[in-house]
N, C-alpha and C positions, 0 to 999 in steps of 0.2 A: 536346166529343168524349167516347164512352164506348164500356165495351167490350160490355156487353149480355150476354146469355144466346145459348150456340150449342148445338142439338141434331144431333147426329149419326146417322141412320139407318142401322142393320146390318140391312141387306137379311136375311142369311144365320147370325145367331145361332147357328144347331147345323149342325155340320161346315162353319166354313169352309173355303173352298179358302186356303193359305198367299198363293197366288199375287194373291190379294185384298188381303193386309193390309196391301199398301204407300200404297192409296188411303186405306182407314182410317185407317191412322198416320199422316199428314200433319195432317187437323186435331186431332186428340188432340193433337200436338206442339205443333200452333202456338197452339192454343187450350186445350188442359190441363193447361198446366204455368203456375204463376203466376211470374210476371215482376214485383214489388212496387217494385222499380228504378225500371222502365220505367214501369207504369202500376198503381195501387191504387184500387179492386178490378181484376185482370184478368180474364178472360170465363170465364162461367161454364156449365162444359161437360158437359153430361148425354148418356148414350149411348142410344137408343132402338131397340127391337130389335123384328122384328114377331113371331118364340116360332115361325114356322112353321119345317122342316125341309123345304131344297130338294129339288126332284126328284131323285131316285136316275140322279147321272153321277157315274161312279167314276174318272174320267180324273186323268191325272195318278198322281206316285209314291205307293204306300203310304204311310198315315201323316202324308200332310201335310195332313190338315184337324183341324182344332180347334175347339172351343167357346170362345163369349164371353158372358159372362155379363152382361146389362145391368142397367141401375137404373133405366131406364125401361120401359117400351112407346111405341105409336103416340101415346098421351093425350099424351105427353111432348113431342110435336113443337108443341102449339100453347100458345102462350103465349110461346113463344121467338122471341127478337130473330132469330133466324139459322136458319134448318136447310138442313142438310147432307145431299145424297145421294152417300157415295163410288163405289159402285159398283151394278151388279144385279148378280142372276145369271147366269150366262154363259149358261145355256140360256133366258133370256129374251132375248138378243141373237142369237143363233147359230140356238135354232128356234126364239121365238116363243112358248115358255109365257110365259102370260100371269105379269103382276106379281100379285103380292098386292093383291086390289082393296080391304080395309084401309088397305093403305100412300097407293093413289092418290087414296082418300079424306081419310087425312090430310092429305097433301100440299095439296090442294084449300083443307082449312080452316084449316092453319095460312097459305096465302097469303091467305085471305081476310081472316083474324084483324089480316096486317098485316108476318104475317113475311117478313125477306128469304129469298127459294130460293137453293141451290145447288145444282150437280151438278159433280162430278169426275168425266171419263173415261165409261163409261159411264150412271154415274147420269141422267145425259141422257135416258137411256129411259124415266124416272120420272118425271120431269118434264113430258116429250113426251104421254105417257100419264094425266095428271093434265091437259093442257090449257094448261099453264102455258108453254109453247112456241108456240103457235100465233101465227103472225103475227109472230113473233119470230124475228130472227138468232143461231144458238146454234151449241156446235159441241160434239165428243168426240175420243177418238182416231181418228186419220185409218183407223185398220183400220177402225174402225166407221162411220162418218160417211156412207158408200152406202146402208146398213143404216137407218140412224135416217131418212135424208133418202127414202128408199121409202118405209118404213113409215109417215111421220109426214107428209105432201106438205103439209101448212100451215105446217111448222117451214123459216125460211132456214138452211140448213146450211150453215156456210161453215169444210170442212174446210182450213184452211190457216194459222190463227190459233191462239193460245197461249190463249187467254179472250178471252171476251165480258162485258162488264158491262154491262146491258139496266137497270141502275138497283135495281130489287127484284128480278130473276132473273138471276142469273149463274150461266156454263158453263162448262167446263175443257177442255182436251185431255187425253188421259190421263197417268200417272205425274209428274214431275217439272211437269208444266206445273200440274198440281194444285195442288204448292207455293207455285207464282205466284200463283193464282190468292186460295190462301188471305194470303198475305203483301200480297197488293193490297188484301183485306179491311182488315187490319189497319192496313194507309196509310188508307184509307178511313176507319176508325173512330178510330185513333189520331195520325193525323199522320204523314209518311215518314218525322220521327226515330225515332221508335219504332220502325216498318217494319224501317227500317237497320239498327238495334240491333239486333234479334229476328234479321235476316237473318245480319248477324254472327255471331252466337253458332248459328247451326243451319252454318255455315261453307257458304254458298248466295250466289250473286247479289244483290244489295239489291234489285233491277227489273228485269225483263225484262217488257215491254210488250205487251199482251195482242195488239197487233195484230201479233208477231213472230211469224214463220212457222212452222209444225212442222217438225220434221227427218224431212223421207218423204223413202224411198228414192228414187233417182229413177234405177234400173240401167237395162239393158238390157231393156227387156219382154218375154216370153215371145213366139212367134208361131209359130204353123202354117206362114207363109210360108218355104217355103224360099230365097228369092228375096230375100226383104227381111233374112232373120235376119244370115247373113253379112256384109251391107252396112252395116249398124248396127254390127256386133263393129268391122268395121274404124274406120268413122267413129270410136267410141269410145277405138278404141288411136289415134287421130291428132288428138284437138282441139287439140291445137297446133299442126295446120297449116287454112292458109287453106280452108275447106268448102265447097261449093256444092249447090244442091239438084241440079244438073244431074250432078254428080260422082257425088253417091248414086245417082240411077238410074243413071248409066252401069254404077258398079260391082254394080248388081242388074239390072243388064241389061234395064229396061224407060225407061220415055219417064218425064218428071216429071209429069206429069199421072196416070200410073199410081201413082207412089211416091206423091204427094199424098194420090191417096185407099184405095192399101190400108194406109198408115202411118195413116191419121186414124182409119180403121177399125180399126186395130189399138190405136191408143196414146190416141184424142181428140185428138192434134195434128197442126199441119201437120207439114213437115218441117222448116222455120225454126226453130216453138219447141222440137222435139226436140232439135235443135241447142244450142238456148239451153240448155237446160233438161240437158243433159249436158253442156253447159258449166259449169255452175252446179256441178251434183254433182263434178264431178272439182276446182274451186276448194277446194268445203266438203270434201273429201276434204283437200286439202294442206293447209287450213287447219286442219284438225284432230288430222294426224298429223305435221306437219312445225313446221317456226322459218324455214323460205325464207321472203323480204320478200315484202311484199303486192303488188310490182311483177312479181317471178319469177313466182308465184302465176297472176296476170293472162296472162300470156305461157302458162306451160304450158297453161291452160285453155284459152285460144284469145278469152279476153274482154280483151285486148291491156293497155289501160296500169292503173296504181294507179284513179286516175279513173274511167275505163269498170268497172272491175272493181266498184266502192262502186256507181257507179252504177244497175248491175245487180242489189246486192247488195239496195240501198235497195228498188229495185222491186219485187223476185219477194220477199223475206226479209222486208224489213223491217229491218234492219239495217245494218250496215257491216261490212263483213269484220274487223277488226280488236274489234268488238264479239263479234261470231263465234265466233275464234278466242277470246277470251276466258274461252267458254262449256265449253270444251273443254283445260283448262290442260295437261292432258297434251302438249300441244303444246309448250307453250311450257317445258317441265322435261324433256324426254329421255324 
C-alpha cells in the first residue's frame, strides 16, 4: 500500500468565490497535512492552478473572493498518482461557458499517463468534458446532476449516491459527500485502519458508503395545479394515517386515473411513490431532529413497524434508520 502524489486542480486561481473553498479544502485536509503516525511518507500534495481569471460574475457578498496562489500549473497534473478536480466555475455549470480547454487537455493526459481522476461535486463537469465520463456511471450534487446528465448523454448519471468508484475515475456528490469520497481513497491506498484514524481526528464518520443515498429534499413540489396542490398539503399533514390513492383524488376532486397522470406529470411519480417517498422525508425528518424510538418514527411516518421502517430505509437510502440518525448527532444530544 502507498500513498503516492495527489494533484489538486483550482479551476479559479484569481478571485475565488469563498463559496468554493469548501470543496478545495477537503483534499488539502486529507491529503496535505502529513500524518507520520499513521503512514511515512504521507501523499504528496501539489496544487495546480490553470493562471486564467473567471468570467466577470459578481454575484454573491462584497469581498468574498480571493486569490490562491499555486506552485503548480496544468504541467503539474501529469505524473501524479491522483488528480483531483474540486469544483468548476459556477458559470460553466449554470450557462455553459465553456471550461478551459488547457485544463480538459490536461485532464486527458494525465488519464492517459496513468493517473487516477477525481471529481468532487461539480468537478464532474471536467471530467465529462475531457471524455473521461463517457460510458461511465458517475454522479455530482443532486442540484446539478439534470445539468451534467443533458449536457453530457453518454455519462450514466446516477443522482442518488454519495460516490462512485469506476476504479481509475471516481465522482462525488457535492460538499461533505466530497469527504467520503476522499477518505475512501485513502481506505483504498492505505488500508481502513488508517481511514479510521484520519476519520477520527477530522471528528467525521469512519464510512459512509458511496452507494448511500443523498439527502434531496423531497417537500412538497411546486404545481400550477390548483386541484392537486391542496391535496398533496393535506396528504402531507396526515402520513400517519392510512392513504389511498382513491382518497387523493377524492380530496382533489378528480377520478385516480386523473391524479395518476397530472401528478406523474407534475413530480415523475405515480401517486404510490409520492406517498412512499414523503413518507420517507417526514421519517428522515424525526430522525434528524428528534430521540423518539425508531418504532414511534415508523408509526408517525405512516411506514408502520421498526422492520418495515429499515426496510424502506435499506431500499430507497441505502442505510438503516439508526445509521441515519447517526449522521445527524444533533439528534441524538438536544
Amino acid at each position: 500500500m502507498s500513498a503516492g502524489s495527489v494533484a489538486v486542480v483550482v479551476t479559479e486561481d484569481i478571485e475565488v468565490p469563498s463559496w468554493d473553498l469548501y470543496e478545495l479544502s477537503i483534499p488539502c485536509t486529507v491529503f496535505g497535512r502529513p500524518h507520520p503516525d499513521l503512514a511515512d511518507p504521507w501523499y504528496d500534495l501539489r496544487l495546480c492552478g490553470t493562471g486564467r481569471r473567471p468570467p466577470d460574475d459578481r454575484s454573491g457578498p462584497a469581498g468574498s473572493r480571493l486569490t490562491v496562489r499555486t506552485g503548480y500549473g496544468l504541467d503539474g497534473l501529469v505524473g501524479a498518482d491522483t488528480v483531483i478536480v474540486p469544483s468548476v466555475p459556477d458559470s460553466c455549470v449554470e450557462d455553459g461557458t465553456p471550461l478551459p480547454p488547457e485544463l480538459v487537455a490536461a485532464l486527458r493526459r494525465a488519464h492517459a499517463a496513468g493517473a487516477r481522476i477525481v471529481s468532487l461535486c461539480t468537478g464532474a463537469f471536467a471530467l465529462a468534458e475531457a471524455g473521461l465520463l463517457d460510458g461511465r456511471r458517475a454522479t455530482a450534487h443532486w442540484m446539478h446532476t439534470a445539468q451534467l446528465a443533458e449536457r453530457y448523454p453518454k455519462v450514466q448519471v446516477d443522482d442518488s449516491v454519495l460516490y462512485v468508484d469506476d476504479g481509475d475515475v471516481l465522482t462525488s456528490a457535492g460538499l461533505t459527500a466530497g469527504l467520503d469520497l476522499c477518505l475512501h481513497l485513502v481506505r483504498r491506498d492505505l488500508g481502513a485502519h488508517i481511514a479510521n484514524q484520519l476519520a477520527r481526528r477530522m471528528v467525521v464518520p469512519a464510512h459512509r458508503p458511496g452507494g448511500q443515498a443523498q439527502f434531496i429534499d423531497l417537500s412538497v413540489p411546486p404545481t400550477d395545479d390548483e386541484s392537486l396542490g391542496p391535496a398533496l398539503e393535506w396528504a402531507s399533514a396526515n402520513l400517519d394515517q392510512p392513504l389511498t390513492v382513491e382518497e387523493l383524488a377524492r380530496r382533489a376532486a378528480i377520478s385516480p386515473r386523473t391524479l395518476y397522470r397530472r401528478l406523474r406529470a407534475t413530480t415523475g411519480m405515480t401517486p404510490l411513490q409520492w406517498l412512499l417517498n414523503q413518507r420517507l422525508a417526514r421519517a428522515r425528518s424525526l430522525l434528524e431532529s428528534t430521540d423518539l424510538p425508531i418504532a414511534k418514527v415508523g408509526e408517525l411516518s405512516g411506514l408502520g413497524t421498526a422492520n418495515n421502517l429499515r426496510h424502506h430505509f435499506l431500499k430507497q437510502l441505502g442505510v438503516s434508520p439508526g445509521d441515519y440518525r447517526r449522521a445527524f448527532p444533533r439528534a441524538m444530544n438536544g
